[in-house]
N, C-alpha and C positions, 0 to 999 in steps of 0.2 A: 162510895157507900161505906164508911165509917162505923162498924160494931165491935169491935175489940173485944171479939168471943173466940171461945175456944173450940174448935169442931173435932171430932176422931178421925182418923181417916186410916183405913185400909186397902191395903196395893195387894192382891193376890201375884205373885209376882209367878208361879205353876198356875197352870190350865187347869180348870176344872171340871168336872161331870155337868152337863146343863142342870138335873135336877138338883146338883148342889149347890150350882149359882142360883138359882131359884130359891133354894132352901134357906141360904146365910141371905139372901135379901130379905124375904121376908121374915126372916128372925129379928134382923135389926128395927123391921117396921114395926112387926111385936113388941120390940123392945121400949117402945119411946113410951116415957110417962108423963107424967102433967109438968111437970116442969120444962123446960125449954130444952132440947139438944139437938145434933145435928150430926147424921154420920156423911162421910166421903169416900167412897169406894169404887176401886179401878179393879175391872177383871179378866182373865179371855177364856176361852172354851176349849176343852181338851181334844174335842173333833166338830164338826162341821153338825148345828144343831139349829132345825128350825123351831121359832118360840110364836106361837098364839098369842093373840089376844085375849083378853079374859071370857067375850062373849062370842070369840070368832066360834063358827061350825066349819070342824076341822075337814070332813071333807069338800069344801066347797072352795077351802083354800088351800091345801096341801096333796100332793100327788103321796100318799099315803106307802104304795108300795113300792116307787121310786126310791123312796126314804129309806125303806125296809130294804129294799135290794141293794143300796150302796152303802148302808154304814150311818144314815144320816138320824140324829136323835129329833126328837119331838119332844116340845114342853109345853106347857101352858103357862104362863103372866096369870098374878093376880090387878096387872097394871091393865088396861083397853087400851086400844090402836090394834095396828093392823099385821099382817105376818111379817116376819125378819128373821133372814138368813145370816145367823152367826157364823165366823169362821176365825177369817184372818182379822182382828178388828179389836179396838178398845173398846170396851161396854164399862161405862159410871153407873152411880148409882149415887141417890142421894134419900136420905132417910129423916124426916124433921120434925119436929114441934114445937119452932119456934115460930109462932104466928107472930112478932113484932118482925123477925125477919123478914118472912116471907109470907106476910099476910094470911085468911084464911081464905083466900078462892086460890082455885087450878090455876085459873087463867095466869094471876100475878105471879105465882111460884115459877109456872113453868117459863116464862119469859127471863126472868131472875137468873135463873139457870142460865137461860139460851145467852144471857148475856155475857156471862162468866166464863162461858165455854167460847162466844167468839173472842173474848181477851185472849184466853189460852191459845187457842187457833192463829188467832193477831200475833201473836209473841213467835209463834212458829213460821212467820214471814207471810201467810194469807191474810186479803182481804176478804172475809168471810160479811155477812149480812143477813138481817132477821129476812125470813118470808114471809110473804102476803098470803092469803087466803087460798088453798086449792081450790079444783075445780069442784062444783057438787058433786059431779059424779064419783069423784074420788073418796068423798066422806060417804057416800052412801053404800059405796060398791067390795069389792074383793079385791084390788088389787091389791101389790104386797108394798108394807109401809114405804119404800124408796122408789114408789113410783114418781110421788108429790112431796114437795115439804109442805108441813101443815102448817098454819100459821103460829108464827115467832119462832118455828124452825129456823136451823141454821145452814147455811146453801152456798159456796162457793162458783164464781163464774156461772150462776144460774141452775148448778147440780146441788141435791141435796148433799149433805157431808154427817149431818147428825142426823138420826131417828129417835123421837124420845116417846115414851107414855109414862105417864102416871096415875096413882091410885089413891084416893085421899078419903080420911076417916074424921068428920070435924079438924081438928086443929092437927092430926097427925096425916100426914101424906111422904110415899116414896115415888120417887121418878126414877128410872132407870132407860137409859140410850145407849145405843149403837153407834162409833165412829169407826168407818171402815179404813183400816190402815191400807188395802191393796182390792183391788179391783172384784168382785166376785159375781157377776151380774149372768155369767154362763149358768153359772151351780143355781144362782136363785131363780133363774126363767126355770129350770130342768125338777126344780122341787114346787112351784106353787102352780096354780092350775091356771092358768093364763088362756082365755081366748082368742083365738086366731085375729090377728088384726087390732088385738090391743095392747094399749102401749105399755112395755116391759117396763124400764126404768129409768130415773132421770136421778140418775146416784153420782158420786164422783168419791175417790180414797184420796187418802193423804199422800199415798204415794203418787197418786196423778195428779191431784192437786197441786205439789212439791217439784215433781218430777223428778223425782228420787225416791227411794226405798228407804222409811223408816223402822226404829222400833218401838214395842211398847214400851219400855222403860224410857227412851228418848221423849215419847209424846206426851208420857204420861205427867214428865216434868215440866212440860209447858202448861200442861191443861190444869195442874196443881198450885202453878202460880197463879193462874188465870181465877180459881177459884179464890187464892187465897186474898190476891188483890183487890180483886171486885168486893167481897163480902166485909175486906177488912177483918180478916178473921186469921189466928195462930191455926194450926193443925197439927193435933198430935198422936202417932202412933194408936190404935186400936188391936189387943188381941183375944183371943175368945179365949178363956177358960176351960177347964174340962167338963163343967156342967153346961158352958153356952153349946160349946162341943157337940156336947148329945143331945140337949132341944134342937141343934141345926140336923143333927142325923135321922130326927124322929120327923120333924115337918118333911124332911127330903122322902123317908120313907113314905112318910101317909097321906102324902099330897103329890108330890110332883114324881114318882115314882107310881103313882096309881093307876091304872088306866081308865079307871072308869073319872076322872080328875082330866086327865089330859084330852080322850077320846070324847067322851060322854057328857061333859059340863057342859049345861044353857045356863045361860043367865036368869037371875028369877025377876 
């Protein structure tokens, strides 16, 4: 796929607060105007942070005072999908409005993605593969996003490897995923609310996948080729301002810092 465009991309290469990886993504989906561009963003979490869905009801899926008793943050997505435990783990992020790109439906965008991301994963010596369709139950129910890949998710030796959602506005849409560098599947059964007898998760890390121990910085340069090659597109450096600065400090405060935002949002 041949576009000889240019995209921004940004590497937080320090860990972040969850509400302010929340905050600079939704800045950039802010950001996008009529005209076409595209951001690229690699970031990881400064502690151990479970993220909602946009329309999940948090206590149906988070053990709320588990969370509260060990340290563990809670956020809200303005993307849907299901619960995910950040931790050890590369999370992207893609920000667009290039509908010649990336078409305007979900579905195409998000496949496009999942494509670029198995190049990058390919490059890192896995045979990585789109997924089929979970089960209904899965799409209707509570479990946490790495129980099933959803379809055009991406799944190594039959374990998910990537989680994504996105959120899309006419022509402008952000996706942001999950790729777990190292195992966490203890921490995620002990933080969502899992019924006796249901199935935990069907996840795999890069480090199991690999059977070695990577880093961010290492994967991130796989998964940046993987991008760039696929889309055919240069990539270059992106940095905020000191007025982008503080729109990101003010969304962080009045949104994802809220409680009655994180706790108390239904979907209308």
């Amino acid at each position: 796929m041949l576009k000889n465009k240019e995209w921004k991309i940004i590497v937080d290469e320090s860990p972040l607060k969850g509400s302010c990886n929340m905050a600079v993504d939704e800045y950039l989906f802010r950001s996008l105007g009529e005209r076409p561009e595209t951001y690229l963003r690699f970031y990881q979490w400064e502690r151990p942070t479970v993220s909602l869905g946009y329309s999940q009801d948090v206590e149906k899926v988070v053990d709320v005072d588990h969370c509260r008793e060990h340290g563990i943050d809670i956020v809200r997505r303005i993307t849907g999908g299901k619960l995910v435990l950040h931790h050890t783990e590369i999370t992207y992020s893609v920000c667009s409005s290039d509908v010649e790109t990336f078409t305007s439906k979900l579905s195409d965008s998000y496949k496009l993605i999942s494509q670029a991301l198995l190049l990058g994963l390919a490059k890192m010596g896995l045979n990585p593969i789109l997924s089929p369709d979970p089960p209904s139950a899965y799409a209707r129910g509570n479990l946490p996003c790495f129980s099933y890949p959803a379809r055009n998710e991406v799944e190594v030796m039959g374990k998910k490897i990537v989680g994504s959602a996105q959120k899309r506005t006419e022509a402008r849409f952000i996706q942001h995923g999950s790729i777990p560098l190292e195992d966490d599947e203890g921490l995620l059964g002990s933080v969502s609310r899992l019924k006796e007898g249901e199935e935990k998760v069907r996840m795999t890390s890069l480090k199991q996948a690999l059977r070695r121990k990577v880093t961010f910085e290492w994967a991130v340069e796989y998964l940046t080729a993987g991008f760039s090659e696929y889309f055919g597109i240069s990539l270059n450096p992106k940095t905020f301002d000191e007025r982008e600065n503080e729109a990101i400090i003010e969304i962080q405060k009045l949104r994802y810092e809220s409680r009655d935002w994180t706790f108390f949002h239904r979907d209308s």
